[in-house]
C-alpha positions as CSV (number, residue, x, y, z in Angstrom):
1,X,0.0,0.0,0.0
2,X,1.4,3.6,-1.2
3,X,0.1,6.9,-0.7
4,X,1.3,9.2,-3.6
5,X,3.5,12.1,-3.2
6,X,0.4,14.5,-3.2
7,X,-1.6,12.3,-1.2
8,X,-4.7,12.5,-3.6
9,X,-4.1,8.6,-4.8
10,X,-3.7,5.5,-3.0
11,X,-2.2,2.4,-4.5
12,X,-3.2,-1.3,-3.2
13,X,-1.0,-4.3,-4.2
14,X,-3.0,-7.3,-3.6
15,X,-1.6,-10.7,-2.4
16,X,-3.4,-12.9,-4.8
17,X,-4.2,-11.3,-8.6
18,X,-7.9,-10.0,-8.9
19,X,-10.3,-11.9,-11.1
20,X,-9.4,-9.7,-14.1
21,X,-5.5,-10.5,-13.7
22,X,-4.6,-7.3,-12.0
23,X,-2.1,-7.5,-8.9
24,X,-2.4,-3.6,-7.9
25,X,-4.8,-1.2,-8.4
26,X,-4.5,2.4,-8.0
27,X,-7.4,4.6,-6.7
28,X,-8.3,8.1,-6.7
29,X,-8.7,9.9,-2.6
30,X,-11.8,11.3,-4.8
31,X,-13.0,7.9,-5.6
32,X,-12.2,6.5,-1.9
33,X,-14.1,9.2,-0.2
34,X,-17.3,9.2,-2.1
35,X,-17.4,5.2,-2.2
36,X,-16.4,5.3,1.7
37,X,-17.5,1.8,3.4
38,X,-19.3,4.0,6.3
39,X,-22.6,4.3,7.5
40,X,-22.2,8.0,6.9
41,X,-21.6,7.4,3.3
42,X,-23.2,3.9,2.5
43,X,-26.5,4.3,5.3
44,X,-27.5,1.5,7.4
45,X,-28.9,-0.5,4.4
46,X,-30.2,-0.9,0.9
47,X,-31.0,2.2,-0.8
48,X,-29.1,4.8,1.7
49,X,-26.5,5.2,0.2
50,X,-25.7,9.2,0.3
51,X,-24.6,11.4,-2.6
52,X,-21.3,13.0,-1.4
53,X,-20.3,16.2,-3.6
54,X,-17.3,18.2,-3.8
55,X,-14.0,15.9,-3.3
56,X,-12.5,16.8,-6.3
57,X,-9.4,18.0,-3.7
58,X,-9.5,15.7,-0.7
59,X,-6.0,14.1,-0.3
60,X,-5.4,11.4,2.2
61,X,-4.6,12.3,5.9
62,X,-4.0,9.1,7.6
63,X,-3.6,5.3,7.0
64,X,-4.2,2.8,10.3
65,X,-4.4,-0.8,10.0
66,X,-7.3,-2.1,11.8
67,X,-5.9,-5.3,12.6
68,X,-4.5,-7.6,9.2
69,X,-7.8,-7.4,7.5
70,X,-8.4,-3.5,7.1
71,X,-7.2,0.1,6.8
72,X,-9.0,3.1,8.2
73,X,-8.2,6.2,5.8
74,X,-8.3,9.8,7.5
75,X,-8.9,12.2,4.4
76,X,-8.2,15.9,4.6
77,X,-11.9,16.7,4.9
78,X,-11.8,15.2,8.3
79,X,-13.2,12.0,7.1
80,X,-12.4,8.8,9.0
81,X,-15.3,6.5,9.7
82,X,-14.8,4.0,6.6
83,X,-12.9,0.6,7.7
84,X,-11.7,-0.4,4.1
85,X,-11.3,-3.9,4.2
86,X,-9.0,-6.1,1.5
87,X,-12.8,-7.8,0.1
88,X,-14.0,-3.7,0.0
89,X,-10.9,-2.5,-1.7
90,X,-11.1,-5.5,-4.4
91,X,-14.9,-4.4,-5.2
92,X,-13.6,-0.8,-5.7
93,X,-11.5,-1.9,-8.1
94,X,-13.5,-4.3,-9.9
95,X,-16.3,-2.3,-9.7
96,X,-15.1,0.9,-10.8
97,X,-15.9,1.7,-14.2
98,X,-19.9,1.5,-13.1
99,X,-19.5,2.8,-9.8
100,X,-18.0,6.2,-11.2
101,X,-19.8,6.2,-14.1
102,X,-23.3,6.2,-11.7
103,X,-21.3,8.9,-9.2
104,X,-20.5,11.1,-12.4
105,X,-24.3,11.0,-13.7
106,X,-25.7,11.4,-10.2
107,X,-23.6,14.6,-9.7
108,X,-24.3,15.8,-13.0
109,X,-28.5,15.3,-13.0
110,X,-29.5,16.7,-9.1
């Protein structure tokens, strides 16, 4: 795991190769906040999930392993509630292409 020099990218090299062949992944702070794993971000269940605007900028504060299965990211918005797990940061990544293209539109239609 590497923060990048500006601290608005995050890259995770996974252990075993995703599904699609890929052994590390790099992600966007952007694209980390606004997909947080947290209840303030994701709601307590299907359907909650709550629009976050205006990251273009956040950078990442803070990394702290919770234990060998997760980080929790600090981002310079004051962020810090999302445990990203190994399983959540593998979704993120295979995910991606849909989950930003639905984030983009959202931002773009309300």
């Amino acid at each position: 795991m590497a923060v990048a020099a500006d601290r608005r990218g995050l890259t995770i090299t996974f252990e075993n190769p995703l599904p699609d062949g890929r052994q590390s992944v790099d992600f966007t702070a952007e694209y980390l906040r606004v997909e947080s794993p947290s209840a303030e971000v994701q709601g307590h269940g299907p359907g909650q999930k709550r629009l976050v605007r205006g990251k273009e900028e956040v950078a990442i504060a803070s990394l702290d392993p919770i234990g060998h299965y997760a980080v929790r990211i600090g981002f310079s918005d004051g962020h810090s509630s999302g445990l990203y797990t190994w399983e959540t940061f593998q979704t993120l990544a295979l995910e991606h292409q849909e989950r930003w293209a639905a984030y983009q539109a959202a931002t773009q239609s309300s």
